[in-house]
BALOBA-1460 file (C-alpha; in Angstrom, 3 decimals):
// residues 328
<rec num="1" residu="x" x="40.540" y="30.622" z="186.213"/>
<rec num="2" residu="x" x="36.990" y="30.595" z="187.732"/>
<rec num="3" residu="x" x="34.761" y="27.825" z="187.995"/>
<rec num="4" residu="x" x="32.616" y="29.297" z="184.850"/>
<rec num="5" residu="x" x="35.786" y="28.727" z="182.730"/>
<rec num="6" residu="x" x="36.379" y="25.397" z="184.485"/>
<rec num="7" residu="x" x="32.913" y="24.220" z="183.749"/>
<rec num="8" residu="x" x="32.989" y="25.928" z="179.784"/>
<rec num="9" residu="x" x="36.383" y="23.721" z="179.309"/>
<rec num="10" residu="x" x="35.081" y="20.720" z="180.860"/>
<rec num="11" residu="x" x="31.630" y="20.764" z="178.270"/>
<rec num="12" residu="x" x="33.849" y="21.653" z="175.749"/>
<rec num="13" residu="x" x="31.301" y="24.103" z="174.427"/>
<rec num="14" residu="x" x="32.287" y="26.520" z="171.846"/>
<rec num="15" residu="x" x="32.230" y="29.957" z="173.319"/>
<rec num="16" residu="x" x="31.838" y="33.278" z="171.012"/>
<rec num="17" residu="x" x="33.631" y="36.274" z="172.859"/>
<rec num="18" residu="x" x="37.304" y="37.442" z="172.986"/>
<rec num="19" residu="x" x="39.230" y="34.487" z="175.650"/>
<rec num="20" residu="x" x="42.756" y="34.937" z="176.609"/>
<rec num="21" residu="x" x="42.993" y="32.093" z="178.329"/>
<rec num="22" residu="x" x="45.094" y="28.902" z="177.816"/>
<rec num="23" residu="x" x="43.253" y="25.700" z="177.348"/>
<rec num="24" residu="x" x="41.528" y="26.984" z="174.005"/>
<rec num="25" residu="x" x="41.886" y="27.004" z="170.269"/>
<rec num="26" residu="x" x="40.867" y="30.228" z="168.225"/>
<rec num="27" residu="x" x="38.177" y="28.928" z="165.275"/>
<rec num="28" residu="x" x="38.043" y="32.497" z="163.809"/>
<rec num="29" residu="x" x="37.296" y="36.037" z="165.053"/>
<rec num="30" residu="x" x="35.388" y="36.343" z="168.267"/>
<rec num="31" residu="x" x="34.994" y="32.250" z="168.338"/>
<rec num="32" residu="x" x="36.643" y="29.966" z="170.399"/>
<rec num="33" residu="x" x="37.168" y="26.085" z="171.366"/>
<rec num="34" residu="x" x="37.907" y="24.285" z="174.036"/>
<rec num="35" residu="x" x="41.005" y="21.899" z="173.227"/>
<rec num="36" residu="x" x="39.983" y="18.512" z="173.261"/>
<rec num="37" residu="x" x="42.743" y="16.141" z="173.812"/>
<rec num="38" residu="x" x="43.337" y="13.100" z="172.529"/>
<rec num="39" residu="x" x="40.044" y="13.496" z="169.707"/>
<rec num="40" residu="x" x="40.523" y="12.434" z="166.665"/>
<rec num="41" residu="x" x="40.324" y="14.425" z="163.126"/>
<rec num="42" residu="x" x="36.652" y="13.469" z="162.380"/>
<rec num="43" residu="x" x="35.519" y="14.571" z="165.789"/>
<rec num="44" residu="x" x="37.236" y="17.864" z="165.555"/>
<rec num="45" residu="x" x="35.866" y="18.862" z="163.060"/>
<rec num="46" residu="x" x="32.292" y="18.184" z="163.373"/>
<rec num="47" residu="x" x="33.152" y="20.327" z="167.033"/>
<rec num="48" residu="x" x="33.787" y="23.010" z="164.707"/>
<rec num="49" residu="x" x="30.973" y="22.959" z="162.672"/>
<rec num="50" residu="x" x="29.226" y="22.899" z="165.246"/>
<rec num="51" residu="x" x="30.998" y="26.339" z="166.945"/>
<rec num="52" residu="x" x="30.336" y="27.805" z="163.426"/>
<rec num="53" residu="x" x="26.625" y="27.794" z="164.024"/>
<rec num="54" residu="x" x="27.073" y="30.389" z="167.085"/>
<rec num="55" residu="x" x="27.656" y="32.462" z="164.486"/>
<rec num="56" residu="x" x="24.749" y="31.559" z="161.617"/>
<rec num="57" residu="x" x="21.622" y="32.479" z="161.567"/>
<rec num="58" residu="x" x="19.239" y="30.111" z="162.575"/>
<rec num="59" residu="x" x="17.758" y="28.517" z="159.643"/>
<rec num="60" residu="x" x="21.374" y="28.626" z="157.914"/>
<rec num="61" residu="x" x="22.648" y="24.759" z="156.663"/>
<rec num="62" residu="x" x="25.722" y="23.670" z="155.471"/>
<rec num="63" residu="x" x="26.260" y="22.927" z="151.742"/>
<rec num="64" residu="x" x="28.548" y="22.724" z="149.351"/>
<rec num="65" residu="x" x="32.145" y="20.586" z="150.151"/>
<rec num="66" residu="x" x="31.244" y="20.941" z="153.911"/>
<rec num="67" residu="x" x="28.046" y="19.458" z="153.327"/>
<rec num="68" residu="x" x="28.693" y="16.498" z="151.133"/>
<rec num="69" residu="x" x="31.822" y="15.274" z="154.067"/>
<rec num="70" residu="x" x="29.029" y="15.273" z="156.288"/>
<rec num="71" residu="x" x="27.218" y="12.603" z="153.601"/>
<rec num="72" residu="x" x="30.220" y="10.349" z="153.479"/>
<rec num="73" residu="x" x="30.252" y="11.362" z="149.408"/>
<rec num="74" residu="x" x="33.910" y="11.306" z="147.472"/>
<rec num="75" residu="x" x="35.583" y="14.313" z="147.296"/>
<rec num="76" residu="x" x="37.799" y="16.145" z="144.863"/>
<rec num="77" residu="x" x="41.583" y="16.484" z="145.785"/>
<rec num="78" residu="x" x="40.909" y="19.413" z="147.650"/>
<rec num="79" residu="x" x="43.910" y="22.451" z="148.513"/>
<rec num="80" residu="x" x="44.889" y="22.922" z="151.976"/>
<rec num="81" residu="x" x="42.848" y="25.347" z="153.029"/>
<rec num="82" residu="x" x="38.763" y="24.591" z="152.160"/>
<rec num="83" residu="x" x="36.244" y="27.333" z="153.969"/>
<rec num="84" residu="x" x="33.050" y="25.838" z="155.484"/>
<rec num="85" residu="x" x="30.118" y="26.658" z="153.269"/>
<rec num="86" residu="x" x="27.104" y="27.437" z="154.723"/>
<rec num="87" residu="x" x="23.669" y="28.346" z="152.888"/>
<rec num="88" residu="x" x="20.465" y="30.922" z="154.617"/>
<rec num="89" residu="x" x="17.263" y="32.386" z="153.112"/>
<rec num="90" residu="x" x="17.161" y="34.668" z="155.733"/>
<rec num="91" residu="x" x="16.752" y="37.843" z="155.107"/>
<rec num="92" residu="x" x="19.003" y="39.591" z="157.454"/>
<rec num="93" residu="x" x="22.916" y="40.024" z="157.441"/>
<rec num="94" residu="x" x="24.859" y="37.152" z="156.262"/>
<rec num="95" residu="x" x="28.249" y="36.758" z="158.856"/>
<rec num="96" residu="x" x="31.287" y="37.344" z="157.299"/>
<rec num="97" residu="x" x="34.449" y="36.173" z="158.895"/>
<rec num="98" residu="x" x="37.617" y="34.064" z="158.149"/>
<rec num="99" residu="x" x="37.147" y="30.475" z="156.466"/>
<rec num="100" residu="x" x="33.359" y="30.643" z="156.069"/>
<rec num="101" residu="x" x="31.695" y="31.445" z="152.981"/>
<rec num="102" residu="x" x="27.806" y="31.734" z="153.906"/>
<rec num="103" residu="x" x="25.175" y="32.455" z="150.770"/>
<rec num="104" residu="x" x="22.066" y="33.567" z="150.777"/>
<rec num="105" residu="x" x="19.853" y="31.076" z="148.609"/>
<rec num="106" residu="x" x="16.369" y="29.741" z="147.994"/>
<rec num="107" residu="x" x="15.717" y="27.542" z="150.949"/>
<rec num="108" residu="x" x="14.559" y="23.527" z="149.975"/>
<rec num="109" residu="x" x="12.197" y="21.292" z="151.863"/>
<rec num="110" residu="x" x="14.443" y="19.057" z="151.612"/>
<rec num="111" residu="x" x="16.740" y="19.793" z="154.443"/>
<rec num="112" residu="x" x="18.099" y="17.631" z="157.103"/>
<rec num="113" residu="x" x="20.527" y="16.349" z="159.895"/>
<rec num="114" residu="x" x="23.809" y="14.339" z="159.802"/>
<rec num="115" residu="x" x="25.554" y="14.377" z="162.877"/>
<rec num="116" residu="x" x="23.464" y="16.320" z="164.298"/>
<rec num="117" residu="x" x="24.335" y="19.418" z="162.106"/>
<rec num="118" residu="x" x="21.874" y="20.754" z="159.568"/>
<rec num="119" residu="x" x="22.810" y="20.235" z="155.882"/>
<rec num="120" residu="x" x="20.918" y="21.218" z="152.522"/>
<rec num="121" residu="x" x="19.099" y="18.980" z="150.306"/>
<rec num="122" residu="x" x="21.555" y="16.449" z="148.332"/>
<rec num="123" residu="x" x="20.425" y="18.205" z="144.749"/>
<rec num="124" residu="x" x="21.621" y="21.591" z="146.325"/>
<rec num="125" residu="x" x="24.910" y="20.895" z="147.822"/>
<rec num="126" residu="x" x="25.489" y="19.585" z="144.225"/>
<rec num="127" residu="x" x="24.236" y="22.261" z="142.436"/>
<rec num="128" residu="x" x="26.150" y="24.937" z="144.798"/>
<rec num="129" residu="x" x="29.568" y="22.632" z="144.427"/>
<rec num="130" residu="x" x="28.901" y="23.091" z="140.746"/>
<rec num="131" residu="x" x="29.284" y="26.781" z="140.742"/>
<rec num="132" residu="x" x="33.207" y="25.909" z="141.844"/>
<rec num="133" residu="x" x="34.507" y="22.850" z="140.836"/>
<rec num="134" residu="x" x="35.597" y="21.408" z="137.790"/>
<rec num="135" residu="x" x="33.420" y="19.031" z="136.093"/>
<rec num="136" residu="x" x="35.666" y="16.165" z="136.450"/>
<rec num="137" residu="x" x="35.582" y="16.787" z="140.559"/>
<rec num="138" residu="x" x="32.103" y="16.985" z="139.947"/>
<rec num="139" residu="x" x="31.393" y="14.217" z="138.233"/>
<rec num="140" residu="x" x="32.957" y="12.086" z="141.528"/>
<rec num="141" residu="x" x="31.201" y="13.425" z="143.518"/>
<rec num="142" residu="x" x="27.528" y="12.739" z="141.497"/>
<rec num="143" residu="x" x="28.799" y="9.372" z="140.931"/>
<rec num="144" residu="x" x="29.120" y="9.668" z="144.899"/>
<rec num="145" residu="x" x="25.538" y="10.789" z="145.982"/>
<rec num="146" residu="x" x="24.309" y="8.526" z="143.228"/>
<rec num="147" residu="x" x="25.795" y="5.366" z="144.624"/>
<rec num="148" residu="x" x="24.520" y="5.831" z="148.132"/>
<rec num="149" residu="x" x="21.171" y="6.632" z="147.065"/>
<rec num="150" residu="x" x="20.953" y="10.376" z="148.211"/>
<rec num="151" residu="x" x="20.272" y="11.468" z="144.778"/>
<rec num="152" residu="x" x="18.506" y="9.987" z="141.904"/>
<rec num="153" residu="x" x="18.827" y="10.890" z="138.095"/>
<rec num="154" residu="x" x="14.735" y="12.196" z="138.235"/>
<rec num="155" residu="x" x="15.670" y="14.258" z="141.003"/>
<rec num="156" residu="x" x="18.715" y="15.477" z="139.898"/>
<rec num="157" residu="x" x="17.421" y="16.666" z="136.486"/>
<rec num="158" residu="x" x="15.075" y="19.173" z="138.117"/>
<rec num="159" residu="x" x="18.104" y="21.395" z="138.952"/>
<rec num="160" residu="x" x="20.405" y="20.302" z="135.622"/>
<rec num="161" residu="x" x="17.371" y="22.368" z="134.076"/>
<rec num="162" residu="x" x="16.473" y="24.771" z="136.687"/>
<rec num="163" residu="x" x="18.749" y="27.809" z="134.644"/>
<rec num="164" residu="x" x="20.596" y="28.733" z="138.245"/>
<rec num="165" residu="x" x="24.277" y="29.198" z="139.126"/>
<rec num="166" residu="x" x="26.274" y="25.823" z="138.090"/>
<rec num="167" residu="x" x="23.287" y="24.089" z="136.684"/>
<rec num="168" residu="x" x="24.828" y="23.954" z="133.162"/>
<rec num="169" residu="x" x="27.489" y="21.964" z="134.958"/>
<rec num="170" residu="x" x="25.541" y="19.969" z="137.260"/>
<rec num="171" residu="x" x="24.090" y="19.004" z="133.378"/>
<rec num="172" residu="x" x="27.042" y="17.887" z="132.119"/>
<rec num="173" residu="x" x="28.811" y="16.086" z="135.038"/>
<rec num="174" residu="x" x="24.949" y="13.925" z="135.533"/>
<rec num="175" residu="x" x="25.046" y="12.773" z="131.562"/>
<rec num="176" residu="x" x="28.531" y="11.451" z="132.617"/>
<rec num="177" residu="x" x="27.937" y="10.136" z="135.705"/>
<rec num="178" residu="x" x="27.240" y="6.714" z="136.645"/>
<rec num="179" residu="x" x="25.742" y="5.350" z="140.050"/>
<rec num="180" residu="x" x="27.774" y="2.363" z="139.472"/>
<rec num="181" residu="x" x="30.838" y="3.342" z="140.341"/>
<rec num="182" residu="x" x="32.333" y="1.787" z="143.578"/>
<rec num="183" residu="x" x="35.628" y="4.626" z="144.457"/>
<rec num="184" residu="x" x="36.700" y="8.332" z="142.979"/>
<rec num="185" residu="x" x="39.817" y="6.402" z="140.979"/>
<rec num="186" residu="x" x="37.243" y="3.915" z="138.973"/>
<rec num="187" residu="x" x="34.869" y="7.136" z="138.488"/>
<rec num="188" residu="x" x="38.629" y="8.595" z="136.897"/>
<rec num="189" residu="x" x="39.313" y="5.635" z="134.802"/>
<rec num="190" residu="x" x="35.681" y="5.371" z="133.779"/>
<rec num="191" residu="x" x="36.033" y="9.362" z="132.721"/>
<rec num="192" residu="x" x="39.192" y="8.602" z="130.777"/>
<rec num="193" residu="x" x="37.734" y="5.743" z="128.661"/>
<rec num="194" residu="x" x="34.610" y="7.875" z="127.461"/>
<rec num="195" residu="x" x="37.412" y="10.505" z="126.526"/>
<rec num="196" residu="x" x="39.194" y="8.010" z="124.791"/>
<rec num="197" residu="x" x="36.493" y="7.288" z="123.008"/>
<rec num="198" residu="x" x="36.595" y="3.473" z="124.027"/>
<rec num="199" residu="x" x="33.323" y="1.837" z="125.379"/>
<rec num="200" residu="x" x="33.222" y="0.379" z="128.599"/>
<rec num="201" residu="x" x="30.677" y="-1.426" z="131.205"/>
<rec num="202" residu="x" x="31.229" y="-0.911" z="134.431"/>
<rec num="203" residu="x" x="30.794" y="-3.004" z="137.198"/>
<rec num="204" residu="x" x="30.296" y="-6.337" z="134.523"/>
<rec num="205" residu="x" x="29.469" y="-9.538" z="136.295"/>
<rec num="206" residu="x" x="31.920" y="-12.747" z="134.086"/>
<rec num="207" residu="x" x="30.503" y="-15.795" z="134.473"/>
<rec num="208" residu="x" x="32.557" y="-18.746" z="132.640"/>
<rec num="209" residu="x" x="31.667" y="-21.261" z="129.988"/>
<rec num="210" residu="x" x="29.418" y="-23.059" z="132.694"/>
<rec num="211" residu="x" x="27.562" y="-20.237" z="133.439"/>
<rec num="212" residu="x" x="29.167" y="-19.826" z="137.328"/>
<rec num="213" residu="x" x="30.202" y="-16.308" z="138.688"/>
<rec num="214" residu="x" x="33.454" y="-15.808" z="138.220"/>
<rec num="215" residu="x" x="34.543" y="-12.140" z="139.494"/>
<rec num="216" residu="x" x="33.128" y="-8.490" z="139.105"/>
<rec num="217" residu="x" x="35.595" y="-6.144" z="137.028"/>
<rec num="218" residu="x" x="35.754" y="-2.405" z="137.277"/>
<rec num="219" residu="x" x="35.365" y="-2.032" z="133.824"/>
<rec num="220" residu="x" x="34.951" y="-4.592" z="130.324"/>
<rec num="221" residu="x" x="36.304" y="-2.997" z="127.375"/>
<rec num="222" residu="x" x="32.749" y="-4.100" z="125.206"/>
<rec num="223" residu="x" x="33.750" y="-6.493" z="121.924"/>
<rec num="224" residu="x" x="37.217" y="-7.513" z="123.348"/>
<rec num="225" residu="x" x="38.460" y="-9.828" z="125.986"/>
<rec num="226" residu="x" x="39.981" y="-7.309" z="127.808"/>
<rec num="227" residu="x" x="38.840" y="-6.112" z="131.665"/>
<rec num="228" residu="x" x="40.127" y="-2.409" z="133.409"/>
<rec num="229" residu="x" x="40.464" y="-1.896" z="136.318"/>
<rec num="230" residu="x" x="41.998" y="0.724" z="139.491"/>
<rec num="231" residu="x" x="44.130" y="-0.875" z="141.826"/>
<rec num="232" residu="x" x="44.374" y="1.222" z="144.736"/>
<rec num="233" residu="x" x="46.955" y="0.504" z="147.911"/>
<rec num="234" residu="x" x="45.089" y="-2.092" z="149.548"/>
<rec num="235" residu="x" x="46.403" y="-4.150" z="146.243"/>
<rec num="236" residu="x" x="49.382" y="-4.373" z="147.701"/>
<rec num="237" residu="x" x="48.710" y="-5.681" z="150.489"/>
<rec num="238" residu="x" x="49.218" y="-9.724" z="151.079"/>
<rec num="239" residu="x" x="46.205" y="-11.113" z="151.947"/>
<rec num="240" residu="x" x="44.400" y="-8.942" z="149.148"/>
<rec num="241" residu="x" x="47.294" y="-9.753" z="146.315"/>
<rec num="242" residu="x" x="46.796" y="-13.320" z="147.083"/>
<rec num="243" residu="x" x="42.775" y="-13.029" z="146.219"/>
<rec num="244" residu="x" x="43.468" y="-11.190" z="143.228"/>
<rec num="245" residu="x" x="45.872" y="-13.576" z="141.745"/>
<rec num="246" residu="x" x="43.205" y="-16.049" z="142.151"/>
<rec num="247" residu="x" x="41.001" y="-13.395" z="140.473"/>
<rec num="248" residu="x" x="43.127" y="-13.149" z="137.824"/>
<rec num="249" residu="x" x="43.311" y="-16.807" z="137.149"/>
<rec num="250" residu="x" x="39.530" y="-17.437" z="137.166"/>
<rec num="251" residu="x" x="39.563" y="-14.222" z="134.922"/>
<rec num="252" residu="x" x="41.814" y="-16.013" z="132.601"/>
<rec num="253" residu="x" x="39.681" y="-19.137" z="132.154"/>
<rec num="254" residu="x" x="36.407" y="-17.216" z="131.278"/>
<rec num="255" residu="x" x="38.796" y="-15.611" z="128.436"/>
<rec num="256" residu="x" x="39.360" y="-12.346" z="129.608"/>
<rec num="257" residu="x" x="42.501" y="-10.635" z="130.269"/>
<rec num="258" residu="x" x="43.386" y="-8.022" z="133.121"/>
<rec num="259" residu="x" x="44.639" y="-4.740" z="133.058"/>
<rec num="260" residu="x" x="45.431" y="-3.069" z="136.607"/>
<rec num="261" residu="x" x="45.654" y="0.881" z="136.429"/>
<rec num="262" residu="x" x="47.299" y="3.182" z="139.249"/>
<rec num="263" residu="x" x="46.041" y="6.914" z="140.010"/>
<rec num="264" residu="x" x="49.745" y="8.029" z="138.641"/>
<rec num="265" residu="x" x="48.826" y="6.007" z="135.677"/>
<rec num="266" residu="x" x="45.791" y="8.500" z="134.752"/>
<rec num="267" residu="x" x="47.281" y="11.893" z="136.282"/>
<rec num="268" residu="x" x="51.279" y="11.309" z="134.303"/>
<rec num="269" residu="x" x="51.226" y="8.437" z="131.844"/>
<rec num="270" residu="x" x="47.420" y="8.700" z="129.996"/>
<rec num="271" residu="x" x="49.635" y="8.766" z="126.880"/>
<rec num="272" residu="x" x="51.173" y="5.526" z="127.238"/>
<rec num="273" residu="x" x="47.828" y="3.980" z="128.821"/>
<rec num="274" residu="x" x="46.170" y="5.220" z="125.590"/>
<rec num="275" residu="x" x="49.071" y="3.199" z="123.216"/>
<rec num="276" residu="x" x="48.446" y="0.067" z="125.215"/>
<rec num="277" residu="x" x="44.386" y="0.559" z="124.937"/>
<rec num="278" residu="x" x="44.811" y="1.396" z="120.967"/>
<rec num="279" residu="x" x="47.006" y="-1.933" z="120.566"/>
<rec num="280" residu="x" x="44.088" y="-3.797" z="122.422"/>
<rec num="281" residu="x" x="41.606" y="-2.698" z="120.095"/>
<rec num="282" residu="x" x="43.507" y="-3.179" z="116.720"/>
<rec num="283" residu="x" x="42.926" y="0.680" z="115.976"/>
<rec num="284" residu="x" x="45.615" y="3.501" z="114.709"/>
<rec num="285" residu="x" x="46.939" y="5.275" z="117.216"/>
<rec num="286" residu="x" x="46.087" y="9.175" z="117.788"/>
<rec num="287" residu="x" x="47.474" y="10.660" z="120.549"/>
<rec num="288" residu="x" x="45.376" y="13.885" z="119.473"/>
<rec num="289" residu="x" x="42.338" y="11.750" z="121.690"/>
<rec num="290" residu="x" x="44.358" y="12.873" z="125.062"/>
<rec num="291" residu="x" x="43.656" y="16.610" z="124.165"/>
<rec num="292" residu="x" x="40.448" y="16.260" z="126.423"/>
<rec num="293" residu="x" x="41.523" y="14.337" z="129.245"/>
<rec num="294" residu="x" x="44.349" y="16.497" z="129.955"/>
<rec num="295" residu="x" x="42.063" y="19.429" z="129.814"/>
<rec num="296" residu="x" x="39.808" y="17.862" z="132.292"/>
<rec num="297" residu="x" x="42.543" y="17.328" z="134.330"/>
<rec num="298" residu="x" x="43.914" y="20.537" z="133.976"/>
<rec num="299" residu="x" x="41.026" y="22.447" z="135.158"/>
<rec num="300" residu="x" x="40.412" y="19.893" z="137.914"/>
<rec num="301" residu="x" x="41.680" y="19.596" z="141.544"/>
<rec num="302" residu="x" x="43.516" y="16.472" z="140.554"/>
<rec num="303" residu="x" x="46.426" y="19.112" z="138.931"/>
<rec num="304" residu="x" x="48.023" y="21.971" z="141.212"/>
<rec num="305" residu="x" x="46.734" y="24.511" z="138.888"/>
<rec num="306" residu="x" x="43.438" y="23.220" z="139.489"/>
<rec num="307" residu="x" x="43.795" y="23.506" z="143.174"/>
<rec num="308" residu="x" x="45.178" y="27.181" z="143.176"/>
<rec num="309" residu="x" x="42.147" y="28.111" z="140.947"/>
<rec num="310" residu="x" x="40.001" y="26.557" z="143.798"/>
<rec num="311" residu="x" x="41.986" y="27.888" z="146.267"/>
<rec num="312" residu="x" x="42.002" y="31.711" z="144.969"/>
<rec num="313" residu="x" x="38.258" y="32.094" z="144.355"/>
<rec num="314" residu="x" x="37.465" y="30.943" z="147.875"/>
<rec num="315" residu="x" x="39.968" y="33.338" z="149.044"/>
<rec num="316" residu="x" x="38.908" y="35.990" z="147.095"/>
<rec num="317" residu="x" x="35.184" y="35.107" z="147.674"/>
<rec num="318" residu="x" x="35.696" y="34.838" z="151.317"/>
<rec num="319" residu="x" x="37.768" y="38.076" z="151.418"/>
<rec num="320" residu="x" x="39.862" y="38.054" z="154.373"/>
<rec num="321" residu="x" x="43.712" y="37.509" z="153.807"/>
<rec num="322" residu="x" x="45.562" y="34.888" z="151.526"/>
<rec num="323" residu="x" x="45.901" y="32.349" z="154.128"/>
<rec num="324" residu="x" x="43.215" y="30.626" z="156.500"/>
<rec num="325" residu="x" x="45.706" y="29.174" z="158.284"/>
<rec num="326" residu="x" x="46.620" y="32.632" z="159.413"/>
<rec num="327" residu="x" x="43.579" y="34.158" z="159.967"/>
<rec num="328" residu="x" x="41.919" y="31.571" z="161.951"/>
């Protein structure tokens, strides 16, 4: 190997060319890596994103899925395989290769840089994720850019309204979005009360009879003394299980009474979580009420069929092959 290739391997530049050496990884067609050892999964791929701009034109941004990692935003449950999305008003020949899906849309002002790697405008990479995913997956991931502050419900209404691609969507997952929400699972449980028809507040501050803080619940079922709430793994934890039995007990002298939910709770027993909700609120009990949820599962990436659906229209968008993992 000559020096050249010493020195390329060394930067760990990407390089775009044919290389049939050792010591690299293949990105896609004519685009190549540098192995890094011993980088982690986070690095690696912000070194590809960065390799896929050898190949972009040079006002292109990312957008979409890609965009709003980069942001730190929740995502959907995504399929194996997810292309990088990338976004140009140029006027000139949009690439086309293997695991990138590049559009050609109106450019915003309000472009910038995380990590160093261009990205759309927060109301775009929504309203281009709303043109493929489901509205529950979109809903977490407004809920998402609300809660940081990258979005705000003025802002965002601009493009509910604006009559392009996904907007319609975009419309319905911001009137059920709320900036509130502190993980994906409560955004989920918050989803499946409003289908439920059962009216929660989020994020409710109890205070007992003397006025004093007491805790901050996921969710208060309004007119009962009943509190909801996601329990994800750190739950089970020690440390954590001892704070929340002391939650639970300071929970219990303000009156209220807690109800821990699981993410296989919502995804394979909504039936039996809607008996125990209708025997909390003294009302008959319809299991016709779970027709909704189950379709916005369905049609969301929290089901397989959701994720195939995802999975196919990238492919078949992108074009090249039926498996990314092949082709690049």
């Amino acid at each position: 190997m000559n020096d050249d290739r010493e020195r390329m391997i060394d930067d760990l530049e990407p390089i775009r060319g044919n290389v049939r050496a050792a010591g690299f990884r293949r990105l896609s067609h004519g685009l190549y890596l540098p192995l890094a050892p011993d980088r982690d999964t986070r690095h690696e791929h912000r070194r590809d994103l960065a390799a896929w701009r050898l190949v972009l034109p040079s006002d292109a941004v990312f957008t979409h899925i890609t965009a709003a990692e980069l942001c730190g935003w929740w995502l959907p449950m995504l399929p194996r395989f997810v292309p990088v999305f990338a976004t140009t008003g140029s006027s000139g020949n949009v690439p086309r290769r293997a695991g990138l899906i590049c559009s050609r849309l109106p450019r915003s002002a309000g472009t910038g840089l995380v990590d160093g790697l261009p990205v759309d405008s927060p109301q775009e990479v929504l309203l281009r994720a709303a043109r493929d995913l489901a509205l529950l997956d979109l809903v977490v991931m407004v809920d998402s850019a609300l809660r940081v502050g990258h979005v705000n419900e003025e802002g965002l209404d601009e493009y509910c309204h604006s009559g392009r691609p996904g907007s319609r969507r975009l419309r319905l997952a911001a009137a059920m979005s709320d900036a509130r929400s502190e993980s994906p699972w409560e955004t989920m449980l918050r989803l499946f009360h409003a289908a439920m028809d059962i009216d929660v507040e989020p994020q409710f501050d109890v205070v007992d009879d003397g006025g004093r803080f007491s805790a901050r619940v996921d969710l208060w079922v309004r007119g009962t003394p009943f509190v909801h709430e996601y329990d994800g793994d750190e739950h089970e934890k020690a440390p954590r299980r001892k704070a929340d039995l002391r939650r639970a007990r300071r929970l219990l002298d303000a009156g209220l009474e807690r109800r821990g939910y699981v993410a296989d709770d919502l995804l394979n027993h909504a039936g039996a979580m809607l008996q125990e909700m209708d025997r909390e609120l003294g009302r008959r009990h319809r299991p016709a009420r779970l027709r909704r949820w189950y379709a916005l599962v369905r049609d969301s990436s929290y089901s397989a069929a959701g994720r195939r659906r995802l999975q196919n229209r990238w492919l078949k968008v992108n074009g090249f092959g039926t498996n990314w993992g092949q082709t690049a």
